[in-house]
C-alpha positions in Angstrom: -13.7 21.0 2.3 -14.6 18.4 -0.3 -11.6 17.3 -0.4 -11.6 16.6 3.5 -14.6 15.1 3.1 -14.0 12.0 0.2 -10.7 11.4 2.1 -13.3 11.3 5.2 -15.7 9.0 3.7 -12.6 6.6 1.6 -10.9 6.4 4.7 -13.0 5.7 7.7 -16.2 4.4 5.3 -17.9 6.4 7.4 -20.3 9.6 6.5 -19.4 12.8 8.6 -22.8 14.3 9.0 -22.3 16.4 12.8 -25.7 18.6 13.8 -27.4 19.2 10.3 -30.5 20.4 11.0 -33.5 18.3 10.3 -36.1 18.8 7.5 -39.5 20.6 7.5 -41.1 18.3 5.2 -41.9 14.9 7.2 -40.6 12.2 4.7 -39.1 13.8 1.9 -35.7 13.4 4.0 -36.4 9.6 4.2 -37.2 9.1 0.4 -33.7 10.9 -1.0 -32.4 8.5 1.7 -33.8 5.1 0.1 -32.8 6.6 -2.8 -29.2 7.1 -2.2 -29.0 3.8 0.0 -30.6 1.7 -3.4 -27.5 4.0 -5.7 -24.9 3.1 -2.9 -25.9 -0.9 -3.4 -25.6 -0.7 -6.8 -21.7 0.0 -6.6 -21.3 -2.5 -3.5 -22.2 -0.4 -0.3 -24.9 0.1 2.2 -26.1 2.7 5.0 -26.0 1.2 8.0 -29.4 1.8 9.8 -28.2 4.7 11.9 -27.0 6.0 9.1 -30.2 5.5 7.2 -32.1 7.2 10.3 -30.0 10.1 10.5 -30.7 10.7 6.9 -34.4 10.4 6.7 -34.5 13.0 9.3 -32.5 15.8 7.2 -34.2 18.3 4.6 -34.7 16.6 1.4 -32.4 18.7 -0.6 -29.6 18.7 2.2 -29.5 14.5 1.8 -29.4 14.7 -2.3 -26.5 16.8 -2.1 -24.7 15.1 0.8 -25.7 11.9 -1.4 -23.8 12.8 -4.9 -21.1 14.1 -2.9 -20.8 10.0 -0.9 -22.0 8.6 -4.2 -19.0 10.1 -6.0 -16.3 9.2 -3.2 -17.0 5.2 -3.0 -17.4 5.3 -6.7 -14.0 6.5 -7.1 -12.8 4.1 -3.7 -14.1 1.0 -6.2 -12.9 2.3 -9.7 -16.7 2.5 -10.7 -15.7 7.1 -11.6 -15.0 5.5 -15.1 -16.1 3.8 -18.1 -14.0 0.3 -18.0 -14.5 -0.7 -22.0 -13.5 -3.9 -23.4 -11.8 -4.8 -26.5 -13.5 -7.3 -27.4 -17.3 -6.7 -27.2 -18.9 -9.7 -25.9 -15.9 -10.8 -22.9 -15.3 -13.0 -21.6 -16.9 -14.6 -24.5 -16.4 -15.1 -27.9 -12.5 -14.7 -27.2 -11.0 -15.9 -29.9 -7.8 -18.4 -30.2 -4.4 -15.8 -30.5 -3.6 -16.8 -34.4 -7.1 -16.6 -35.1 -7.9 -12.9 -34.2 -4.1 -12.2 -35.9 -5.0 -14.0 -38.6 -8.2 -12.0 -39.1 -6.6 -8.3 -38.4 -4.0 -9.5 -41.0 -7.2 -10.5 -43.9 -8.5 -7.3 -42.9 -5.9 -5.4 -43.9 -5.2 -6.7 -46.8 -8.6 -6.1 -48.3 -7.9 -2.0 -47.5 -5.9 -0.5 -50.5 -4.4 2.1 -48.0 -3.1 -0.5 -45.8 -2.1 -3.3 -47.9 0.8 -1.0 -49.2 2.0 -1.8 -45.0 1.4 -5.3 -44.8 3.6 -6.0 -48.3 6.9 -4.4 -46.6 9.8 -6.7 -45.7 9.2 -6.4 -42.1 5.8 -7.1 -41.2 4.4 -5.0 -37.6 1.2 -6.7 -36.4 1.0 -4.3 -33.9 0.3 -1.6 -36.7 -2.0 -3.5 -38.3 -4.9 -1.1 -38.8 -7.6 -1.6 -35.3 -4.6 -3.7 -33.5 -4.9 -1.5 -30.0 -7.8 0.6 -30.2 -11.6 0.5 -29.0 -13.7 -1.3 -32.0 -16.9 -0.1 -30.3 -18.8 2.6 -28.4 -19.0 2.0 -24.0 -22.7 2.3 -25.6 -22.3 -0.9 -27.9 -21.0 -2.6 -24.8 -23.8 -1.9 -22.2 -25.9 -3.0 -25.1 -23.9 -6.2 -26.3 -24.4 -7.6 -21.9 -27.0 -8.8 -19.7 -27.4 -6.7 -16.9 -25.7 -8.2 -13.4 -28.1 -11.2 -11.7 -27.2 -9.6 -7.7 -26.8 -12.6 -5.5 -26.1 -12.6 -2.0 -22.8 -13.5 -2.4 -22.1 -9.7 -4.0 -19.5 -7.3 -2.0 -22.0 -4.8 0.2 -19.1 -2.5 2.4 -21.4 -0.8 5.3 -21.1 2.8 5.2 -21.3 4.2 9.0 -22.8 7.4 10.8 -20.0 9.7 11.6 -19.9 13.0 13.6 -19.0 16.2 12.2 -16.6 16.9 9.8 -14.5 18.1 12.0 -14.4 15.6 14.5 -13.9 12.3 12.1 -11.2 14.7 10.4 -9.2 14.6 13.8 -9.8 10.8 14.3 -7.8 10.3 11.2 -5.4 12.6 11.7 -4.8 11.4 14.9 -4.6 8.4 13.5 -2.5 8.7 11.0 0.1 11.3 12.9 0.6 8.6 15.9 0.8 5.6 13.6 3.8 3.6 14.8 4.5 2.2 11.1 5.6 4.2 8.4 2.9 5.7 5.9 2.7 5.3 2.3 3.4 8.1 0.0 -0.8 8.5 -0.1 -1.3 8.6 3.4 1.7 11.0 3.7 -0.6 13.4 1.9 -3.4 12.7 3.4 -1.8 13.9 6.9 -0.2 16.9 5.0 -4.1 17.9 4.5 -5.3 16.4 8.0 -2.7 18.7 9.7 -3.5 21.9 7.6 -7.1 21.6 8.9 -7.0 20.3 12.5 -5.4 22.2 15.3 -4.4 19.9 17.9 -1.3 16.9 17.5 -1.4 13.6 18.9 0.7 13.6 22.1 2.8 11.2 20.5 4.3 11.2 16.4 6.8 8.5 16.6 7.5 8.3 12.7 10.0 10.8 11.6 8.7 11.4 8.3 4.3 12.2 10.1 6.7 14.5 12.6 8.6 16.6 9.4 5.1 17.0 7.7 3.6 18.1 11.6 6.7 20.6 11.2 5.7 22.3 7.9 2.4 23.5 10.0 4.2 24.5 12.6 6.4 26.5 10.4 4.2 28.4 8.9 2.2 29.3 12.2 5.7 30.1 14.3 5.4 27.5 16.6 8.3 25.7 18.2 9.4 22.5 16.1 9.8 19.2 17.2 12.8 18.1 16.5 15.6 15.7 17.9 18.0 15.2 15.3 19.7 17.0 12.5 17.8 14.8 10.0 14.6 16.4 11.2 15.5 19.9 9.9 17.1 18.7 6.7 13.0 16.6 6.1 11.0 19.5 7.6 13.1 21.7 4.7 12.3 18.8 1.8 8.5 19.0 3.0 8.5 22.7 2.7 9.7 23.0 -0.2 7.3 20.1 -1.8 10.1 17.5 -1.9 10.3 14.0 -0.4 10.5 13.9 3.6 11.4 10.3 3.4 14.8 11.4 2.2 14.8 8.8 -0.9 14.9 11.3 -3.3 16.3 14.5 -4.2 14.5 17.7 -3.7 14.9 20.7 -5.3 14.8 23.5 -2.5 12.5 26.8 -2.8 14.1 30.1 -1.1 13.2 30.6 2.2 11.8 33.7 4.2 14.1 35.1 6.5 11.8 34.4 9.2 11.9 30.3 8.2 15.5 30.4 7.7 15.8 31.8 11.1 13.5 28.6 12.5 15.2 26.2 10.5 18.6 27.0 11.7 17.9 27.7 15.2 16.3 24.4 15.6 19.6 23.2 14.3 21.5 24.4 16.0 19.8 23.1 19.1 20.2 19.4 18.1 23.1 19.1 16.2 26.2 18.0 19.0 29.2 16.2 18.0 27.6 12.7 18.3 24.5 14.0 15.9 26.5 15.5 13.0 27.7 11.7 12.4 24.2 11.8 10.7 25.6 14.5 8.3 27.8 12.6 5.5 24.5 10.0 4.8 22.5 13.2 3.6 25.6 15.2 2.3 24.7 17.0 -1.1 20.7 17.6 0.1 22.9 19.2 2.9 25.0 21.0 0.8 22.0 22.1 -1.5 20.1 23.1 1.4 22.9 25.4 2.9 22.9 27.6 -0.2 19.2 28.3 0.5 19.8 29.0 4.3 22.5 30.9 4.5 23.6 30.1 7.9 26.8 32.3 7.6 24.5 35.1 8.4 24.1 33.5 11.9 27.8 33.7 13.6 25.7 33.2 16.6 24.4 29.8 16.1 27.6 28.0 15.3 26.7 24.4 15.8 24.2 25.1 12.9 27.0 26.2 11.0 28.8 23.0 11.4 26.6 20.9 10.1 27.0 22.8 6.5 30.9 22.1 7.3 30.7 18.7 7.8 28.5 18.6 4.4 31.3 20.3 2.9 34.0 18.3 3.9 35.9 21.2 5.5 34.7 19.3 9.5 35.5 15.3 10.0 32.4 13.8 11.8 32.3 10.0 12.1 29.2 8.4 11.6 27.5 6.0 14.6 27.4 3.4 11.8 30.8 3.6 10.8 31.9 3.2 14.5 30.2 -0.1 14.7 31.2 -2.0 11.2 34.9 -0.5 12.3 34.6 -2.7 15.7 32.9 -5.9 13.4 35.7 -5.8 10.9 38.1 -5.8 14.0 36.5 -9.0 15.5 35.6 -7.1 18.0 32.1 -8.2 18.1 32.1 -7.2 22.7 33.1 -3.4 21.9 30.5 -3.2 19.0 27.7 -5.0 21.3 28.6 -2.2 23.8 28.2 1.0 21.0 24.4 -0.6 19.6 23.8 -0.8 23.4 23.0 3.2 23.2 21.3 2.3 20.4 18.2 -0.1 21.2 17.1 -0.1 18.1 20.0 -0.8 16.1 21.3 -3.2 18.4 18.0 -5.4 17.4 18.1 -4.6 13.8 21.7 -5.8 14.1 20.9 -9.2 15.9 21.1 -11.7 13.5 24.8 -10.8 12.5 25.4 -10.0 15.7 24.3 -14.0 16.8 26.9 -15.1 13.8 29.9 -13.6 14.7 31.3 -16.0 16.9 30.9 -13.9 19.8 29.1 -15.5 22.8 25.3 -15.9 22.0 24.2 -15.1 26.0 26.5 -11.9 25.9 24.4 -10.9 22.9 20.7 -12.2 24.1 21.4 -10.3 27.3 22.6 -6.8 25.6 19.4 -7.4 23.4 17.4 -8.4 26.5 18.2 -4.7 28.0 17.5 -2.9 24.4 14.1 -4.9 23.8 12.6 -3.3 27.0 13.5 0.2 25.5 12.7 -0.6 21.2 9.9 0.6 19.4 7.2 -1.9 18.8 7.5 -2.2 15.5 11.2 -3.1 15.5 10.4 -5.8 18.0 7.6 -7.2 15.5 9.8 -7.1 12.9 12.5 -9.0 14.6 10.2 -11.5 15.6 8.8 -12.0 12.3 12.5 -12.6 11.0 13.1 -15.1 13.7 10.1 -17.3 13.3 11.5 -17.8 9.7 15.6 -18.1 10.9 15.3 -22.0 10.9 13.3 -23.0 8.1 15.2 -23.1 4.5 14.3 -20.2 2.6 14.0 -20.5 -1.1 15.4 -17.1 -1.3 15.8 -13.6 0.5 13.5 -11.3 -0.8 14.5 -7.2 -0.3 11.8 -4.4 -1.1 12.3 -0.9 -1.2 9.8 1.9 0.4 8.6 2.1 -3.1 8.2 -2.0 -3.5 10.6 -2.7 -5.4 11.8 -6.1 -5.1 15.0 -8.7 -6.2 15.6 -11.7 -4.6 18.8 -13.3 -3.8 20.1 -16.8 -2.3 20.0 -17.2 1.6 23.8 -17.8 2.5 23.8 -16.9 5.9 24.9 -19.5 8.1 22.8 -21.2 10.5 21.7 -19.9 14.4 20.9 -22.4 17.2 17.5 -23.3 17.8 18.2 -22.8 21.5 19.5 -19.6 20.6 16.5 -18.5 18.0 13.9 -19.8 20.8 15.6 -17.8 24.1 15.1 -14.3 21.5 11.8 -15.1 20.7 10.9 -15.6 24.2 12.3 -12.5 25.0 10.7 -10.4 22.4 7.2 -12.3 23.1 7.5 -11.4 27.2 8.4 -7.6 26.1 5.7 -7.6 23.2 3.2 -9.1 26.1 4.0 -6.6 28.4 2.9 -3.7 26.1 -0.2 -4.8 25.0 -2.8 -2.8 26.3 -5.9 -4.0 27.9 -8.3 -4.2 25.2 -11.1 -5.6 27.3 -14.0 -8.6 26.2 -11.7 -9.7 22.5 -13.8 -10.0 20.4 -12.0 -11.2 16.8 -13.8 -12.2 13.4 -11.5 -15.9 12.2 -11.2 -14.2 8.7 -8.9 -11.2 10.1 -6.6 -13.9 11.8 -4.3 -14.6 8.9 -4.0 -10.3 8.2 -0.2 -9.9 8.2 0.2 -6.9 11.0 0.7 -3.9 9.2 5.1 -3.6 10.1 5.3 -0.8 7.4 2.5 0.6 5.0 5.2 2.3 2.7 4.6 -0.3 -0.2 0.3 -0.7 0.1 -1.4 1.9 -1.5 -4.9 3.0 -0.3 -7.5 1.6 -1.3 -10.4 -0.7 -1.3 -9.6 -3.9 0.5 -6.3 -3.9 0.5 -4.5 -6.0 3.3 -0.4 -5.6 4.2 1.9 -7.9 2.4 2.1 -11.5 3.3 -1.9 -11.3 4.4 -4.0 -14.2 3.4 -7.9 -14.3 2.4 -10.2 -16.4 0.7 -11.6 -16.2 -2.5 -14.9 -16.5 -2.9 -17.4 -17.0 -6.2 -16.5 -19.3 -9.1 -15.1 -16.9 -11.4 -12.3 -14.4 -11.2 -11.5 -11.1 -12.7 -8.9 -9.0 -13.1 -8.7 -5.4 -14.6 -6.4 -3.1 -14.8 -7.6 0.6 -16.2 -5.1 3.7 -17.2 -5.0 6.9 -18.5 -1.6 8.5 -20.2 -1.0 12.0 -19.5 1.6 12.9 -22.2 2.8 10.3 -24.4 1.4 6.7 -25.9 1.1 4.7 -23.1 0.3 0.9 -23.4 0.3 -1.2 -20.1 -0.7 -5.3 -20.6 -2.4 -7.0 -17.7 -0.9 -10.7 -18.1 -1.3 -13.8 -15.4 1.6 -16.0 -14.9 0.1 -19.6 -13.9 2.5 -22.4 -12.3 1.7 -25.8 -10.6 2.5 -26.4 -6.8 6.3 -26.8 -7.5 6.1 -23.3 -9.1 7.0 -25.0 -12.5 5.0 -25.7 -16.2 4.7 -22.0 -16.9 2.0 -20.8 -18.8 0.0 -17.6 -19.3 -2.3 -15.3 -20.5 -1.5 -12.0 -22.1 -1.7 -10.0 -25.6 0.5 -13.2 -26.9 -1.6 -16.2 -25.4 -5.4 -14.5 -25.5 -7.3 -18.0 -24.2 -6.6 -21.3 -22.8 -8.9 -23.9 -21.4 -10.1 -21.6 -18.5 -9.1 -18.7 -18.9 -9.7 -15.5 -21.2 -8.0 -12.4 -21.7 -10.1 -9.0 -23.2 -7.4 -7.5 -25.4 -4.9 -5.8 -26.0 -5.1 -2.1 -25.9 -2.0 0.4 -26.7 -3.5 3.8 -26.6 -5.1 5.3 -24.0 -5.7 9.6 -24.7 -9.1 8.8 -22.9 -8.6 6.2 -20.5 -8.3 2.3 -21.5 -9.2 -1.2 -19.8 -7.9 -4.9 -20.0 -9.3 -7.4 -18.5 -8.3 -11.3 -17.7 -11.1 -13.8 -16.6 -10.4 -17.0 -15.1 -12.7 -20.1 -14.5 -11.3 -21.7 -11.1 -13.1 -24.7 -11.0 -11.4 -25.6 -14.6 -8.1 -24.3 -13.7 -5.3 -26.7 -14.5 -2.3 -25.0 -12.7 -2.6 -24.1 -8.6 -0.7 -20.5 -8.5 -2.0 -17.7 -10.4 -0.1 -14.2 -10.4 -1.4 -11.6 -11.8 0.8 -8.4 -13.2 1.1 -5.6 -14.9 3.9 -5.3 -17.6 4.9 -1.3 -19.0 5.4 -2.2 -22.5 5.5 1.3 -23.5 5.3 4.7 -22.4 4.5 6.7 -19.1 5.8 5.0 -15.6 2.7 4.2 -13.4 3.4 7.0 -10.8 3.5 9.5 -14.5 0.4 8.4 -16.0 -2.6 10.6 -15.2 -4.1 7.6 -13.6 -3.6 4.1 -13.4 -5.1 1.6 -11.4 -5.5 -2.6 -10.5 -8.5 -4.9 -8.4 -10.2 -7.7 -8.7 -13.5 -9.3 -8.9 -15.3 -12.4 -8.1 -18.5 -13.9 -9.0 -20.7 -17.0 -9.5 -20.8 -18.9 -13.1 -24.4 -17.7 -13.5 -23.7 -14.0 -13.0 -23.1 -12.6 -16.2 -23.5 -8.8 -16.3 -20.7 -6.3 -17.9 -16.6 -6.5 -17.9 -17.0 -4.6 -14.5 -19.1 -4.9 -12.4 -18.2 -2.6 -9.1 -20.4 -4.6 -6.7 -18.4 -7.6 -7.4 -15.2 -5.7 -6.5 -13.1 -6.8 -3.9 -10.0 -4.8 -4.1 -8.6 -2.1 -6.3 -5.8 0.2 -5.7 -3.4 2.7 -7.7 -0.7 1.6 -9.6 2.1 3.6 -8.1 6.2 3.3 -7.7 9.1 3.5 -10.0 9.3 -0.7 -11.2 7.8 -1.4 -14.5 6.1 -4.6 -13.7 3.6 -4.5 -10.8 2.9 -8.0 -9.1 -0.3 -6.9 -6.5 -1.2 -10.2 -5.0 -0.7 -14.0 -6.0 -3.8 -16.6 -6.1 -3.4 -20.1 -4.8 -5.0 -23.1 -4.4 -4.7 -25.1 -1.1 -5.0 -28.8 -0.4 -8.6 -28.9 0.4 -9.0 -27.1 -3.4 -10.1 -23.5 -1.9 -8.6 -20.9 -3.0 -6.5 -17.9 -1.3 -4.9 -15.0 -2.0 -2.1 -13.6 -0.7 -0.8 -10.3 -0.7 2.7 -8.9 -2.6 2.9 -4.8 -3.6 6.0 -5.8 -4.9 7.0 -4.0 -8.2 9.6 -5.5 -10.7 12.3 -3.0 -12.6 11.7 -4.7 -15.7 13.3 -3.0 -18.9 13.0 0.7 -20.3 10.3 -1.0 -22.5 8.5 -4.0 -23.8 8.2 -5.7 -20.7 6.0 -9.5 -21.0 5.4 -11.7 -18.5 7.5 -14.1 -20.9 10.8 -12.2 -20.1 10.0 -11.7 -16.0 9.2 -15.6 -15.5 11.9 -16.7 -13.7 12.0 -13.3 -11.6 8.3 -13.4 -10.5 8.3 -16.8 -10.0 10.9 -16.5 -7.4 10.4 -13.2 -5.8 6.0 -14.7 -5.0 7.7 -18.1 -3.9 10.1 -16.2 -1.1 6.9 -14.5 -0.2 4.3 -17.3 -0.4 6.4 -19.6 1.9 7.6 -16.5 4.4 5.7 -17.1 7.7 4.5 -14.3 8.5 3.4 -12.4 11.5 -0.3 -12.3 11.8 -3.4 -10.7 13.8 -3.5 -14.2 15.2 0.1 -13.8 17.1 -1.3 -10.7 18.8 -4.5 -12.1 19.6 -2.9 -15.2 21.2 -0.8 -13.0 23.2 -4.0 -10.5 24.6 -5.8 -13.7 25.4 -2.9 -15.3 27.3 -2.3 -11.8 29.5 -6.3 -11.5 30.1 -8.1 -8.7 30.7 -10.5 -7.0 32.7 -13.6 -7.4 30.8 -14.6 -3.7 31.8 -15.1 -2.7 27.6 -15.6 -4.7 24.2 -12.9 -4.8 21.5 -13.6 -6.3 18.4 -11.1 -7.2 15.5 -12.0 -8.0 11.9 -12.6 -7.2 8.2 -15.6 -5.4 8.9 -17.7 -4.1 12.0 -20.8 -5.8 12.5 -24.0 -4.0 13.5 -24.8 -6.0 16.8 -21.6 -4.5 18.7 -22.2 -3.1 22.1 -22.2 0.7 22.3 -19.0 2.3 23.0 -16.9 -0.9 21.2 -13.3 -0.2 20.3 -13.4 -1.4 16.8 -10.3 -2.5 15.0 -10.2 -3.2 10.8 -7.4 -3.3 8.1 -8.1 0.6 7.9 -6.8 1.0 11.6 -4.9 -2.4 12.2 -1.5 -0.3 12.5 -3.4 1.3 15.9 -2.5 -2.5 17.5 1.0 -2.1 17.3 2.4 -1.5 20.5 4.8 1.3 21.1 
């Protein structure tokens, strides 16, 4: 139940407190509340004053429990759950020049006898210079060596709402989550996996395969029927159940079944899989055939289309693909016939549009077949194909491709050219459609910041966490100084990450950077290099933006050595702003603006890139990409050219924002009956019963 709680709390910043009953002791209730509202500010949050009422009327005892139970979930939600230790003790200053501290370690270790014997050998390792990597100091030292934080109003405070019971804020999330028309991450996949174990009833609607297989796995284990539609259904429900990937991209190992679940399984087989459906077979063929030696289906003679699909795995049954049927027809030239086939397939057909425009073909023949499979496509393909159009005409300097997991490579756009009559008759089309969806969200109500908040087409590559935005999403910066930090803890083996920031001018040239090889420059500071971390470590970079002398700034994370991000215990990246006359320690959580795990299979993580406009603010915008770097001793030296081009592609990507589908509710009207408000944040002065909107639930605006 605490589990369902912090996920509660992290994910709806709201406090689940339903019908406790009220204290006996008149305002003891209301002094644990103060208290726990002055501990919350400390980290960056606030009770919101029904929040704050609500508490003061509970037993004293009830709120200081409830209290170090919220305490320890937004502690966690900032990074603040651990002690973030810097190399050097007095960062950011004090930082001395790169030859200068190797110079020192190098004097040092030549006046001990043990280690002298090291430094004499013909090849010389500075990084096993004796204290090269490791903590110099006590956290104590540290808290002592720093001025405690000067709070300005300029400090992060993230309102913390009243919520119902437990129960009911559970089923808001799950709801939400379940009937998300975007696909989840990997974190919110298992935060519906523990949603749907606790809540009864399902969203009328589960549109994304992968929400529907983990739906499945409940209803599995309770007997009920399975929704299902496709053969690829059964084969994710069976990955799910057996604690393996239900997005398919990996292979899972398969448990043995009970009789009774390999009865389910294959009878919901057997009523999907037709002859058009086990085309879907062959792309899923040896997780077939690994799954068929768990489920035995030749002990059901009776459900023989079940037993076909484990044919067709095997080779011994021919089933064409859909797929196949349509490159066959494009390699033919016969662009008509495939137009016709991706007509039963709305979907596809729009996915397919671009080549299907450069074929040679007639462009109205296409427009109208796409006209016809628009008014039947999921919303999200339809954002998604808009978003590709509104960047067909302008040069690109380079197609960018990520993976579910973020990982990215960039090539050279060679596609050839589409009419602009052509590019401007699809987007009308797709706008009318998108239009016509939209529900009628009332008096609009939308905070200017949220406006350039790319709409959330696919959350597979964002990890959870504290103000985190969907890729291609700008914000501004705010406060003079900038930090970043990045904190891990190895599980197994030596582990040593390096937080490094690749800084370019305008034309994304005169590289330079700051990392474990290049510690300072004229505004900037980096806290060390750490290559150890049994208990946890933290590196830090600090940059002064008023000084700064390039205009992009990208920070990353480089695996030198050791455990892959998703294999280390824990591993996570944010941010921090402040003013110059702030000093206070390396990390500060009140100053936080984002932090989220470290997560996917690349070895160089690229979170976000920093940029300075004309008018000289500055602006971040958002990446999750990951990099596959090398086995080992990754820099930001060796990733230059990479990095540079994969945040250029991004950076100059136009991107489908909040503000498209604002301009298109205000241009359909409304009825004015109820208030709708979209932005980074709820404020307080909303009228009661407001449909409120924020990054957290921005995926709820996509149309179906």
């Amino acid at each position: 139940m605490d589990t369902l709680e912090s996920l509660v709390i992290a994910r709806r910043l709201c406090v689940p407190i339903g019908d406790a009953p009220a204290g006996s002791h008149p305002g003891w209730g209301e002094v644990a509340a103060r208290q726990l509202d002055a501990a919350l500010l400390s980290v960056g949050f606030k009770c919101s004053a029904a929040l704050l009422d609500r508490l003061a009327r509970l037993r004293g005892e009830t709120v200081v429990d409830l209290g170090v139970r919220v305490l320890a979930a937004v502690r966690h939600l900032v990074g603040d759950h651990v002690q973030h230790n810097a190399y050097f003790l007095n960062f950011p200053k004090n930082v001395p020049d790169t030859i200068e501290f190797w110079v020192g370690l190098l004097r040092e270790a030549l006046l001990d006898p043990v280690a002298a014997t090291r430094v004499q050998s013909a090849t010389l390792n500075l990084l096993a210079l004796p204290g090269y990597g490791h903590y110099q100091h006590a956290y104590a030292d540290l808290l002592a060596a720093h001025a405690e934080l000067i709070p300005l109003a300029g400090d992060r405070v993230t309102m913390l709402e009243l919520g119902g019971s437990l129960e009911s804020e559970a089923r808001e999330l799950y709801f939400s989550l379940a009937g998300s028309e975007v696909p989840l991450s990997a974190e919110d996949l298992t935060a519906l996996r523990t949603l749907a174990a606790f809540c009864a009833d399902e969203p009328e609607r589960i549109p994304v395969r992968e929400n529907r297989a983990i739906i499945n796995e409940v209803r599995l284990a309770t007997g009920r029927p399975l929704l299902v539609d496709t053969v690829t259904d059964v084969l994710r429900l069976a990955c799910g159940c057996s604690g393996g990937d239900v997005t398919l991209s990996e292979r899972t190992r398969f448990r043995s079944f009970r009789r009774a679940e390999r009865r389910a399984l294959l009878q919901a087989l057997d009523a999907v899989a037709t002859p058009a459906k086990l085309g879907d077979v062959p792309r899923y063929q040896e997780q077939w055939k690994r799954l068929g030696e768990r489920l035995h289906p030749h002990e059901y003679p009776h459900l023989p289309r079940a037993v076909q699909v484990f044919e067709v795995a095997r080779g011994v049954r021919p089933a064409r693909s859909f797929d196949s049927r349509v490159e066959a027809a494009l390699s033919a030239g016969r662009t008509g016939d495939a137009v016709e086939l991706l007509g039963k397939a709305p979907g596809a057909l729009l996915r397919r549009l671009d080549h299907l425009l450069r074929t040679g073909s007639s462009a109205s023949a296409v427009l109208d077949a796409a006209e016809k499979a628009a008014a039947v496509a999921s919303g999200r393909v339809l954002l998604s194909l808009r978003e590709h159009l509104q960047n067909r005409l302008a040069p690109a300097a380079g197609r960018v491709f990520a993976n579910r997991h973020g990982r990215a490579w960039a090539t050279a756009d060679a596609r050839p050219p589409i009419e602009e009559s052509v590019v401007s008759r699809a987007a009308a089309i797709l706008d009318a459609e998108i239009t016509r969806r939209l529900p009628d969200l009332g008096e609009l109500i939308v905070d200017p910041e949220v406006l350039d908040v790319a709409l959330p087409l696919s959350g597979k590559a964002v990890a959870p966490g504290l103000g985190m935005l969907p890729r291609g999403s700008l914000s501004a910066v705010d406060g003079e100084l900038l930090r970043f930090f990045v904190y891990w803890r190895q599980a197994e083996r030596r582990t040593d990450y390096d937080l490094s920031a690749l800084m370019l001018d305008a034309s994304y040239g005169n590289p330079e950077h700051i990392s474990w090889t290049s510690y300072r420059n004229g505004f900037a500071e980096y806290s060390g290099d750490l290559t150890d971390a049994t208990d946890g470590a933290s590196e830090f970079i600090n940059i002064r933006l008023a000084q700064a002398t390039r205009s992009i700034i990208i920070p990353q994370v480089n695996i030198y050595s050791g455990e892959a991000f998703d294999e280390a215990a824990e591993a996570f990246f944010g941010f921090m702003s402040r003013d110059a006359e702030q000093e206070g320690l390396p990390f500060e959580p009140r100053t936080v603006r984002m932090k989220s795990d470290l997560r996917g299979a690349g070895r160089v993580a690229l979170p976000l890139v920093f940029l300075r406009g004309d008018d000289g603010a500055w602006r971040a915008k958002w990446l999750h990409l990951y990099l596959k770097g090398h086995p080992g001793f990754n820099q930001v030296e060796g990733n230059r050219v990479t990095a540079s081009l994969l945040v250029r592609s991004i950076v100059e990507r136009d991107h489908l924002r909040v503000r498209y589908l604002a301009d298109l509710l205000r241009q359909k009207g409304s009825s004015g009956e109820h208030t709708t408000y979209i932005g980074l944040q709820a404020p307080a002065d909303l009228p009661k019963g407001a449909r409120v909107y924020t990054p957290g639930t921005l995926h709820e605006l996509i149309p179906a």
